[in-house]
Phi, psi and omega in degrees: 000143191266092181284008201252326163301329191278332180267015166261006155291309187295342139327270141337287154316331207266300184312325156348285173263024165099355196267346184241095160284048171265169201233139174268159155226127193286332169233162180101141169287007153268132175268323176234152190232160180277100166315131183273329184301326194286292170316323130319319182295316199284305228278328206257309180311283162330342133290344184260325174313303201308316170318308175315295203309305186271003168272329175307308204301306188316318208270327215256344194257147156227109205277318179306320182260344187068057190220135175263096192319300196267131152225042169268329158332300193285326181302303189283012181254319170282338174290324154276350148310307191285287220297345186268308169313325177286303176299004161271312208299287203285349153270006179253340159290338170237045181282315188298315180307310196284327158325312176287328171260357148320289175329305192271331176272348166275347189271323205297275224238350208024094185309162175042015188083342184279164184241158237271322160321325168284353209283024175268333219286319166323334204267329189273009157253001164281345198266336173275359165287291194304321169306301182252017141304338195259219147086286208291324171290335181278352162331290202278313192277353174277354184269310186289004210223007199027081162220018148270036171264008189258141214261005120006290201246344172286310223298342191278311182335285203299322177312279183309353138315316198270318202287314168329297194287343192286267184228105147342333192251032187275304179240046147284314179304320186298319181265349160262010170263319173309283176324317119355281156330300170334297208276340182265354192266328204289301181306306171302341169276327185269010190248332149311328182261332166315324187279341177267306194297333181301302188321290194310308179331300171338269194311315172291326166289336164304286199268037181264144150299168179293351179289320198282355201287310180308297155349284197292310182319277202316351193254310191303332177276288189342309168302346199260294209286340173288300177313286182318300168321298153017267252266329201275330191294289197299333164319294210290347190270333185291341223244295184282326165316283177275006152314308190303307180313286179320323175283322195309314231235305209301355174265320183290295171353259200321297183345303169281002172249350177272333179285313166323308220270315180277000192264248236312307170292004186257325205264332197269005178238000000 
């Protein structure tokens, strides 16, 4: 099985929203490659979150009263706090594991194009996850907690703002090392289950008799391969689905955040 393949729908999907700049490539010995356009694309995206982001927090927060304008604001400011907190907890919980098959998938076959020399830059974005996660929930629970009036907590506020506003793209660089992760927790799962089917074959050819072996091989690859045709027919259409999905939506997209972005600068002036 082409573990390289199941992960190229997810691929697709993922470029959408900036989290995968990559290129699939079909040949060659790199399977995904760095896109320069996707990158720009991600890189554009991710300035507009970011921006979005702190004008929701300026227009909607007022730090002298602790009054919350909105609180459709507060759901979504808290749904991204958990949701950036759960995904650190489980890549810094498989961090060490995922480093190592970095390490083994970069000597084999060199995944993403990159070369073995880089393989620190994951580690300096978990450190920049930590860094720059921590600041912002705490940010929040000192807002939430009516404690910013202790000059502590304006001083981490104005800090975490400034260090924000300085490079924009921290957490676009955070949800593409997730991703990164994603796709190696993905490899690693399917290359345990290539090796427990070898094993089972393995054991069912042992404990067939020798008249039968021949037989049971020929009916058990019929059975694999009839299942495997399936499983590659329903691949390739999730595989054209989301090409489509991507050519279609990924310009409206942007589109609708550039309209958004200036409808935010019209409404606050």
């Amino acid at each position: 099985m082409d573990i390289y393949k199941v992960a190229k729908p997810i691929v697709y999907i993922s470029r959408i929203f900036g989290i995968a700049p990559f290129a699939y490539c079909d040949t060659g010995l790199y399977k995904l490659k760095h896109s320069t356009f996707w990158e720009i694309y991600s890189s554009f995206l991710g300035l507009l979150i970011t921006f979005g982001l702190f004008v929701m927090i300026y227009t909607q927060f007022k730090f002298e009263r602790n009054e919350v304008y909105n609180f459709s604001s507060l759901i979504v400011i808290g749904s991204f706090v958990i949701v950036v907190f759960i995904m650190l907890i489980v890549c810094l919980a498989n961090g060490k594991r995922v480093l190592q098959t970095f390490k083994y998938i970069f000597r084999v076959c060199g995944l993403l194009g990159i070369q073995l020399a880089h393989c620190h830059y994951l580690k300096f974005v978990f450190i920049q996850n930590v860094i720059s996660t921590g600041p912002f929930i705490y940010t929040i629970v000192c807002v939430l907690l009516d404690a910013s009036k202790h000059a502590l907590n304006e001083f981490l506020i104005s800090l975490y703002c400034q260090i924000t506003w300085l490079s924009p793209f921290v957490m676009m660089w955070t949800v593409q090392s997730h991703f990164l992760c994603f796709i190696i927790i993905i490899y690693q799962c399917f290359s345990r289950l290539n090796c427990k089917l070898e094993l089972v074959l393995i054991a069912r050819h042992s404990s067939c008799p020798s008249l039968k072996l021949t037989e049971f091989s020929n009916s058990l690859k019929y059975s694999l391969s009839s299942k495997i045709a399936h499983i590659r027919k329903l691949h390739s259409y999730i595989c054209d689905v989301s090409e489509y999905i991507e050519k279609t939506y990924s310009l409206q997209i942007l589109l609708i955040l550039v309209i958004s972005f200036f409808q935010i600068i019209w409404f606050l002036y």
